[in-house]
C-alpha positions as CSV (number, residue, x, y, z in Angstrom):
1,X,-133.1,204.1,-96.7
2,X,-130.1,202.2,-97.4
3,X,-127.3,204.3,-99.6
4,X,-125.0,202.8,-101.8
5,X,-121.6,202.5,-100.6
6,X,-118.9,205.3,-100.3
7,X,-115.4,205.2,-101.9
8,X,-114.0,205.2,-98.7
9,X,-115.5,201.9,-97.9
10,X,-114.8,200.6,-101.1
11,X,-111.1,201.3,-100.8
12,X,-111.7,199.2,-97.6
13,X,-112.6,196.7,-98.8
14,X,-110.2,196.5,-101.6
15,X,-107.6,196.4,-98.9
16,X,-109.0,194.3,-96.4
17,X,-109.6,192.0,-99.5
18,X,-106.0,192.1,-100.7
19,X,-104.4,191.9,-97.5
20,X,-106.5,188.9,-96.4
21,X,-105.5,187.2,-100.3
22,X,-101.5,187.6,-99.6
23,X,-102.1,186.2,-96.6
24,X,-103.5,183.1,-97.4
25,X,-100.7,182.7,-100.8
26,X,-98.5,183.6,-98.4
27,X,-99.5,179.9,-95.9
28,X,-98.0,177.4,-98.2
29,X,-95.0,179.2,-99.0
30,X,-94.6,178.9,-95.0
31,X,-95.1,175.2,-94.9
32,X,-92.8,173.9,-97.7
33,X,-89.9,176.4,-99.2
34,X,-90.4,176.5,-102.8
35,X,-87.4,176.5,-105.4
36,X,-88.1,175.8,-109.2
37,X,-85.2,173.7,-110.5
38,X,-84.0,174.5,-114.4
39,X,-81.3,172.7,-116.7
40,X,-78.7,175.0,-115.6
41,X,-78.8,172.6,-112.1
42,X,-77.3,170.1,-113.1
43,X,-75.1,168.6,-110.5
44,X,-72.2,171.1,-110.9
45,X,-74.3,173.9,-110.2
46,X,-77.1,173.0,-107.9
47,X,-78.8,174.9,-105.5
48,X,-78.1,173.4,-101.6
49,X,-80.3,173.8,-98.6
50,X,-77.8,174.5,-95.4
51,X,-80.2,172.6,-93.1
52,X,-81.4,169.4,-94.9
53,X,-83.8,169.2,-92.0
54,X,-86.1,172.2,-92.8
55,X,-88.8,171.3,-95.5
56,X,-88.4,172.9,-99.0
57,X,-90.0,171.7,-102.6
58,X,-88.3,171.7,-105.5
59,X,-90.3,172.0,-108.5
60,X,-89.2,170.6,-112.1
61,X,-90.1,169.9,-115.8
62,X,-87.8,167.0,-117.7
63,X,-88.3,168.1,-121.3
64,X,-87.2,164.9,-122.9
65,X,-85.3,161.8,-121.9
66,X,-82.3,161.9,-119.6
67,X,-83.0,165.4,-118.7
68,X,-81.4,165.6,-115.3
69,X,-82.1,168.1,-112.6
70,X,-80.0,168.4,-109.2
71,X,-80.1,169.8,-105.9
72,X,-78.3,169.4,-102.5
73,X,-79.2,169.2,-98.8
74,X,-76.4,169.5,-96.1
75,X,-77.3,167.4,-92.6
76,X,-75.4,167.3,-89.6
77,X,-75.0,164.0,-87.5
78,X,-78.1,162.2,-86.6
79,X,-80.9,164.1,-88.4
80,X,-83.3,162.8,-91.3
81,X,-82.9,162.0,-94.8
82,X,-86.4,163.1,-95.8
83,X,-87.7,163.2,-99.3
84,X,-91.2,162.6,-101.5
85,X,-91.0,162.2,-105.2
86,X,-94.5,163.8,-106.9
87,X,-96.3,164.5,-109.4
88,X,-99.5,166.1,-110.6
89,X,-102.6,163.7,-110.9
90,X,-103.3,165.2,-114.7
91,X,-102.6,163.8,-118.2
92,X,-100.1,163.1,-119.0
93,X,-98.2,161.9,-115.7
94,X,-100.6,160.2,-114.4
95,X,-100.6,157.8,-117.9
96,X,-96.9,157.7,-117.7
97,X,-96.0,153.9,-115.9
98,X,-94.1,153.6,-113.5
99,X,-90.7,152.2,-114.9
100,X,-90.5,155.6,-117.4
101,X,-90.9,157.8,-114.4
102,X,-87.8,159.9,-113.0
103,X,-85.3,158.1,-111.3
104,X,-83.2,159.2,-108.5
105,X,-79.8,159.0,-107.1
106,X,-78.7,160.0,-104.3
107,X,-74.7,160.5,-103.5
108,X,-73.6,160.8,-99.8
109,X,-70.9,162.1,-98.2
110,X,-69.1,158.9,-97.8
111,X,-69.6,158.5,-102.0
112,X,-72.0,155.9,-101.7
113,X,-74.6,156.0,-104.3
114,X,-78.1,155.2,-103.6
115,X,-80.7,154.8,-106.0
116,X,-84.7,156.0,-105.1
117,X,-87.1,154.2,-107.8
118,X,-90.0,155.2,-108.5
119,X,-92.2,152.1,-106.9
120,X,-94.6,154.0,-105.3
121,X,-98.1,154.8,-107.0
122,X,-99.9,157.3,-104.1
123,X,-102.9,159.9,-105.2
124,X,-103.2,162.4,-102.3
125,X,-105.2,166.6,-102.3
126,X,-102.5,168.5,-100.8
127,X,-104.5,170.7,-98.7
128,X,-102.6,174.0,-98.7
129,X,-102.3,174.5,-102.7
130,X,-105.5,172.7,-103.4
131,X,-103.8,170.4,-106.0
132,X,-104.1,166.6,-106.5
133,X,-101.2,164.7,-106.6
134,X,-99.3,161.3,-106.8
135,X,-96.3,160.4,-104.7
136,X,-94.0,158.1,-106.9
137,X,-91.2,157.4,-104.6
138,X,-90.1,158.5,-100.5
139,X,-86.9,158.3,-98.3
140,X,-86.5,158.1,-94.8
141,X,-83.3,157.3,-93.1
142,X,-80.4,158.6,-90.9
143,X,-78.4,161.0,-92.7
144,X,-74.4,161.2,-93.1
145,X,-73.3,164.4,-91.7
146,X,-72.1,166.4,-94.6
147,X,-74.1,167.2,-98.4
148,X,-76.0,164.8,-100.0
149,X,-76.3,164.9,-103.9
150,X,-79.7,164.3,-105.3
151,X,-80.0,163.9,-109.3
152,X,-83.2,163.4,-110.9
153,X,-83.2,161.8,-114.6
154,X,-85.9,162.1,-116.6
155,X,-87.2,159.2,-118.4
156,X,-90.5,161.3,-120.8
157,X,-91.8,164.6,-120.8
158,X,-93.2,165.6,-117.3
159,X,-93.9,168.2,-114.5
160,X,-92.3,166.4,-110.9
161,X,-91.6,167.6,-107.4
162,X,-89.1,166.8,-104.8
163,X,-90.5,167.7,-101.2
164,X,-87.9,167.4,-98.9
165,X,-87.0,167.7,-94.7
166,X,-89.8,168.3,-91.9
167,X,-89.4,171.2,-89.9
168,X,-91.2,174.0,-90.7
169,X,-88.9,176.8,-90.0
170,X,-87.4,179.4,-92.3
171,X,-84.6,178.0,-94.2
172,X,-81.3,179.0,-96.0
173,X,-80.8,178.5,-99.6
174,X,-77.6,178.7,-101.5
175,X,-76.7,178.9,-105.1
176,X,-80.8,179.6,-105.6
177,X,-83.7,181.2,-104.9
178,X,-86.4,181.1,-103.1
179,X,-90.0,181.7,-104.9
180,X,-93.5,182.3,-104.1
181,X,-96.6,180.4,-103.9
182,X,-97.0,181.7,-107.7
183,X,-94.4,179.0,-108.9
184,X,-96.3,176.3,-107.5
185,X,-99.8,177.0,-109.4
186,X,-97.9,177.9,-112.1
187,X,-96.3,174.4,-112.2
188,X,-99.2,172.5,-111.6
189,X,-101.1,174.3,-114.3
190,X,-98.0,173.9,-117.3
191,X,-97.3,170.6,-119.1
192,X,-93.8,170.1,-120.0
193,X,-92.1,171.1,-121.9
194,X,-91.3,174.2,-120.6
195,X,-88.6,176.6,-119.7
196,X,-89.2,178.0,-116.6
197,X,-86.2,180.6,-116.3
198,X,-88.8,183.4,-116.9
199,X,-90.7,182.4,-114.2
């Protein structure tokens, strides 16, 4: 006769199921550093990754036009400019055109400005959150040596991401913080606008 089972076992398997959940958030956070960015980084006080090369994801909402929204990786001689410009594959960024999507600059340590528009029109799943999205604009090329100012103006009302570098290694962040997994659902299920220094 089968008997029903014992709080021990429960507790178990409350445990086992927890454990095995934190684990799993726990991946993506792994693969891609996440930072949320708010309108206090503007480009006097952004956050900057010490090793441009390591891959972090910096998460935004541009609340109305000209919104801007800044960060800043550091490279040493001969490594990899790496960036992808996304967005979420839901109303109302995937209506917006391309020519009123964000625009980004880039400032290098020689002063030279470069300018990333958003030509690009990509749907991808991105396996680890299990999130569609579209990549709007990419960089790769040779870095300077020295930190690289990236600006992103907004052009409409939007939720957009900035994943950047690709080593998967632990990274340093200054001037910021590093979040959890939470931050990128959390993202992908708000609409802007939205304030996200409670997150």
């Amino acid at each position: 006769m089968l008997r029903p089972p014992t709080r021990r076992l429960s507790r178990i398997l409350t445990v086992t199921i927890t454990t095995l959940l934190a684990l799993i958030v726990a991946l993506p956070a792994w693969a891609h550093h996440t930072v949320i960015l708010t309108k206090a980084n503007t480009p006097g006080n952004a956050p900057r990754v010490v090793d441009g090369a390591v891959s972090f994801a910096f998460y935004g909402w541009m609340n109305k036009p000209l919104d801007v929204r800044s960060f800043k990786l550091t490279f040493t001689a001969g490594q990899r400019l790496y960036f992808e410009a996304i967005m979420p594959d839901l109303a109302p960024e995937n209506t917006i055109p391309n020519h009123h999507l964000p625009q980004i600059l880039i400032t290098t340590p020689s002063g030279s400005l470069i300018a990333v528009p958003p030509t690009l029109r990509e749907p991808f799943y991105e396996e680890h959150s299990h999130t569609t999205l579209i990549r709007f604009a990419k960089v790769d090329r040779v870095a300077e040596a020295g930190t690289h100012h990236i600006v992103v103006i907004g052009a409409r009302q939007q939720r957009f991401a900035l994943a950047t570098g690709l080593l998967e290694a632990p990274g340093q962040l200054e001037n910021g913080t590093i979040g959890t997994f939470y931050y990128v659902i959390h993202w992908y299920q708000t609409p802007a606008p939205y304030d996200p220094a409670g997150v």
